[in-house]
Structure formats: structure tokens, C-alpha cells
VEXDRENSE-514045 format. One record per residue (C-alpha): residue in three letters; x, y, z. Coordinates in pm, 1 decimal, padded with zeros to 6 digits. Layout:
{residu ALA | px X | py Y | pz Z} .
...
***
This chain:
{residu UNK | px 12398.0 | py 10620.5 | pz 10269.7} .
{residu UNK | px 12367.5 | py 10241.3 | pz 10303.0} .
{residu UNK | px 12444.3 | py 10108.0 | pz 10001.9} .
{residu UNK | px 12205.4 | py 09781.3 | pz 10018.8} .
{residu UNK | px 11929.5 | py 09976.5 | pz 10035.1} .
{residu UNK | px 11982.5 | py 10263.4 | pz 09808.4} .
{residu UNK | px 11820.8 | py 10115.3 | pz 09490.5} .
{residu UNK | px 11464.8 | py 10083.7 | pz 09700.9} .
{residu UNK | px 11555.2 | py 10404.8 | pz 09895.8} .
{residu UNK | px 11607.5 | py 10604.9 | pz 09584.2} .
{residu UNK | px 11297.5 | py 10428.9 | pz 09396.3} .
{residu UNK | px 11057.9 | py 10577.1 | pz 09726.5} .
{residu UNK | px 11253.1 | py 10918.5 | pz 09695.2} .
{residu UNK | px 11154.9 | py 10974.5 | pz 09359.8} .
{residu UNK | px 10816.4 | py 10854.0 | pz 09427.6} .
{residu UNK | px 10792.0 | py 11117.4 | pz 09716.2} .
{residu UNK | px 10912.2 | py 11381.0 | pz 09528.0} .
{residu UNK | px 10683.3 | py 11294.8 | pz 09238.8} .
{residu UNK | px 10362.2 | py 11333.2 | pz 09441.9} .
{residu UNK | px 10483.5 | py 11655.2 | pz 09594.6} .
{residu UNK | px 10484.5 | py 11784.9 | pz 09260.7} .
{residu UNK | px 10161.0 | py 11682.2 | pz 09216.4} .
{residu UNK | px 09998.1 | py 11765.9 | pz 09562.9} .
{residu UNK | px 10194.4 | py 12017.8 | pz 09719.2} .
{residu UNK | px 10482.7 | py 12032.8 | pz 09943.3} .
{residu UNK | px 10291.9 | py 12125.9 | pz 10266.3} .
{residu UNK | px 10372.8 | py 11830.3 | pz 10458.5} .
{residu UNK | px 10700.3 | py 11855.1 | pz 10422.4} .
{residu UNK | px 10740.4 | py 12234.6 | pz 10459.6} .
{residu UNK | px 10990.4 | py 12450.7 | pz 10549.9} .
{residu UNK | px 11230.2 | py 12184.7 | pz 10316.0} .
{residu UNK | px 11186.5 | py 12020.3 | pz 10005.5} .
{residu UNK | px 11227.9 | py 11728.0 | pz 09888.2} .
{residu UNK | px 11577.5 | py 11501.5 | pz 09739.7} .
{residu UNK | px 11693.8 | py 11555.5 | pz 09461.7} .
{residu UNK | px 11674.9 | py 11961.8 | pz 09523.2} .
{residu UNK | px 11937.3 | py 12053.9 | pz 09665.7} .
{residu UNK | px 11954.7 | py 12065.5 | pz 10051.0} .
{residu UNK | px 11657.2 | py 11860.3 | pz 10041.3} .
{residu UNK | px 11501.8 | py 11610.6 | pz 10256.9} .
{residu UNK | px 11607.3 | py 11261.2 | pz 10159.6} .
{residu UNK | px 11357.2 | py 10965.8 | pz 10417.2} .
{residu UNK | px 11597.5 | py 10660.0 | pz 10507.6} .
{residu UNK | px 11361.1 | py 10546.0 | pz 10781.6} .
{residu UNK | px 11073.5 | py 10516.6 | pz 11019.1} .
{residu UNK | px 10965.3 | py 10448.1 | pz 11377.2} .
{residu UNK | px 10667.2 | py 10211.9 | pz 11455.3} .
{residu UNK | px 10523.5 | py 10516.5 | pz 11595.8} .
{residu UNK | px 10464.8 | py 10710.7 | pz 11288.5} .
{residu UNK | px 10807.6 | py 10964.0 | pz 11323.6} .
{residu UNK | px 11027.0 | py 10959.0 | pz 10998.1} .
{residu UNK | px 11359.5 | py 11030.2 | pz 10976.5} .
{residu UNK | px 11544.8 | py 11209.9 | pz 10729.5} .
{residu UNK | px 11850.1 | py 11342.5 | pz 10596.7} .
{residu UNK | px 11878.4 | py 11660.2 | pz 10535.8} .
{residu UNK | px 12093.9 | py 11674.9 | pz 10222.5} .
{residu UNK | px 12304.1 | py 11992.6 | pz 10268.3} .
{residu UNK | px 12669.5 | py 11950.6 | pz 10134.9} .
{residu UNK | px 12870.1 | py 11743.8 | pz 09891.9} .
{residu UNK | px 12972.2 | py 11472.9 | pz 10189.6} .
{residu UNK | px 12656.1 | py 11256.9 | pz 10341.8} .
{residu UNK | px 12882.5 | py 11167.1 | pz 10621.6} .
{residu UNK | px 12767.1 | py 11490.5 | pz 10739.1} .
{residu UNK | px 12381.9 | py 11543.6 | pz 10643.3} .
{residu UNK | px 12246.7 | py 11615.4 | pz 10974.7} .
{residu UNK | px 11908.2 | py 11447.8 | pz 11036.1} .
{residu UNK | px 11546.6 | py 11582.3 | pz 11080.9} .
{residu UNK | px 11266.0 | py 11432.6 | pz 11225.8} .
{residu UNK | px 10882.6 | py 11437.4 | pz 11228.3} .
{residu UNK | px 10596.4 | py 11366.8 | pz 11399.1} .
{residu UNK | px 10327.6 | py 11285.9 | pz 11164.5} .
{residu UNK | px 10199.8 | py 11679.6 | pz 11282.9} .
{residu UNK | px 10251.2 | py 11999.7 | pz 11115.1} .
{residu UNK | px 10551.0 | py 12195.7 | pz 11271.0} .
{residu UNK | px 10672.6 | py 11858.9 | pz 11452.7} .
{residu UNK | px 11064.2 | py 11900.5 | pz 11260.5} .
{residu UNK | px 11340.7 | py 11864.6 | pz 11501.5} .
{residu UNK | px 11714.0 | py 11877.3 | pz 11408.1} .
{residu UNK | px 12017.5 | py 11625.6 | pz 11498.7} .
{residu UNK | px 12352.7 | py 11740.2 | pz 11424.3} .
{residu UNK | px 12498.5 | py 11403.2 | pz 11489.0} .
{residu UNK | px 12627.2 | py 11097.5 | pz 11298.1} .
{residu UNK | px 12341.6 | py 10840.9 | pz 11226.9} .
{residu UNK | px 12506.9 | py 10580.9 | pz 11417.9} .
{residu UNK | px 12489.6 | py 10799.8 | pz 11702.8} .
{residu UNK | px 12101.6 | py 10905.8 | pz 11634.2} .
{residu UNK | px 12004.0 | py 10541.0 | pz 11645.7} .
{residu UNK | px 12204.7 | py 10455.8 | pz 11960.9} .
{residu UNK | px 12036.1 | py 10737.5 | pz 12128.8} .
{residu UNK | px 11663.5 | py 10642.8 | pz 11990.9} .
{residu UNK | px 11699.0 | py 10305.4 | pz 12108.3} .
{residu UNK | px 11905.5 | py 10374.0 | pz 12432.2} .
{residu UNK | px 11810.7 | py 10701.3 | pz 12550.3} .
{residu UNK | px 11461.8 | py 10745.0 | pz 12725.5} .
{residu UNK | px 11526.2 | py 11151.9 | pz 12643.8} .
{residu UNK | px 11611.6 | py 11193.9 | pz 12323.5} .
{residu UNK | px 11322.9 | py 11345.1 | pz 12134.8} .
{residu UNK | px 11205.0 | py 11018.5 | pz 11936.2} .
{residu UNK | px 11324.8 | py 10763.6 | pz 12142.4} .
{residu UNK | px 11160.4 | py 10409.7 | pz 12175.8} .
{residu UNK | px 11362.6 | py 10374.2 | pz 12485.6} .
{residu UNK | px 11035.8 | py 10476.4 | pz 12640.0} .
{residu UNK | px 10834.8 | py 10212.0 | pz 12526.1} .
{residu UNK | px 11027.6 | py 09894.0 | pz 12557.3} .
{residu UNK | px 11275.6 | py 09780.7 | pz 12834.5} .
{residu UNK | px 11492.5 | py 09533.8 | pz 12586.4} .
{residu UNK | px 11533.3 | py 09542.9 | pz 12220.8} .
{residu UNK | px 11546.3 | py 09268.8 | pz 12030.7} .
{residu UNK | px 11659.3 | py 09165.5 | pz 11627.7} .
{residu UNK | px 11445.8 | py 08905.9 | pz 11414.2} .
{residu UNK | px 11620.8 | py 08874.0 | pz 11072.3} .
{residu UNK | px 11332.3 | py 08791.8 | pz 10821.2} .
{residu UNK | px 11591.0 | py 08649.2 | pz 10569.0} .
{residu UNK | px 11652.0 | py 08331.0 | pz 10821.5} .
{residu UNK | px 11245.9 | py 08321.3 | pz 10835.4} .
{residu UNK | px 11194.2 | py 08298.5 | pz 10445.1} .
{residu UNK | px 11468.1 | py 08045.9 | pz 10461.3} .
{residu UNK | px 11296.9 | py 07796.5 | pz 10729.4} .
{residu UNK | px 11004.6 | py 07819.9 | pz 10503.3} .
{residu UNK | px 10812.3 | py 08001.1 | pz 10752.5} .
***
């Protein structure tokens, strides 16, 4: 898990898993949520409304595989690959299942932190 993030990461975990108690686990259904074990733990999000998740099955995160959804019922689909590899392939490959290949022919990086700096 990136380290960086994990404070905020954990913080929205335990905020999901919070309001599952207290509306019901359907959208996230057949798993539940982090901290249970095997459960789903969200690290991240596509501009077109999939999330991505680990799925937290094992002692060693090296080797959570990842699930993904549509913002749908029934939309889960499995990756049994390292995340490093699941983001080359969503940004490289027009056939993986969640790619943004698809949608744009270049990708580009804007770092915020230089934009907060230049007092834009």
C-alpha cells in the first residue's frame, strides 16, 4: 500500500465501512468491506466513475489481487496482477476492461504541488 497516502486512505476506509454499517452493504456485495477480513479496501478511481480496489485476502498486500466496478450492480471484475501492472494496462491498453486507453491518445502528468507553489 502506498505509504503517503495511507493516513487519508485509511481515514475514507473507515468512513466507508462506517456507512455500510449503517446503510447496508448492497453496493458493495458479494465482498465486504476493510477491515473484515478478505475485504475490499478502495485505493482509487477513474474519471469515469470505475473504482478500484484491493481485495484484501492474505497476510502479504504485495499480493491482494484487485477488483473493479462500474458504478452498476454486478459490474465486479477481477485482476490477478501486480498494481503496477493494472495501471500500465489501464492507461496503455485499449482492451483491458477499464482502460482509459480508449479515450485519450497521450497521457499527460500535472503535479498540483508545483501549482500551489507558483501561487496559482
Amino acid at each position: 500500500m502506498p505509504h503517503s497516502r495511507a493516513p487519508t486512505s485509511f481515514r475514507h476506509t473507515e468512513w466507508l465501512a462506517e456507512w455500510a454499517r449503517a446503510h447496508g452493504n448492497s453496493l458493495w456485495e458479494p465482498y465486504d468491506l476493510f477491515p473484515a477480513p478478505g475485504g475490499l479496501l478502495e485505493w482509487a478511481g477513474s474519471e469515469q466513475a470505475d473504482r478500484f480496489y484491493w481485495l484484501t485476502e492474505g497476510p502479504d498486500p504485495d499480493k491482494w489481487p484487485i477488483v473493479m466496478s462500474e458504478e452498476i450492480p454486478d459490474s465486479w471484475q477481477r485482476f490477478d496482477g501486480s498494481t503496477a501492472e493494472f495501471i500500465h494496462r489501464l492507461l496503455t491498453d485499449q482492451h483491458h476492461p477499464f482502460s482509459t486507453a480508449r479515450y485519450f491518445d497521450v497521457h499527460w502528468f500535472q503535479s498540483y504541488e508545483s501549482l500551489e507553489a507558483d501561487g496559482d
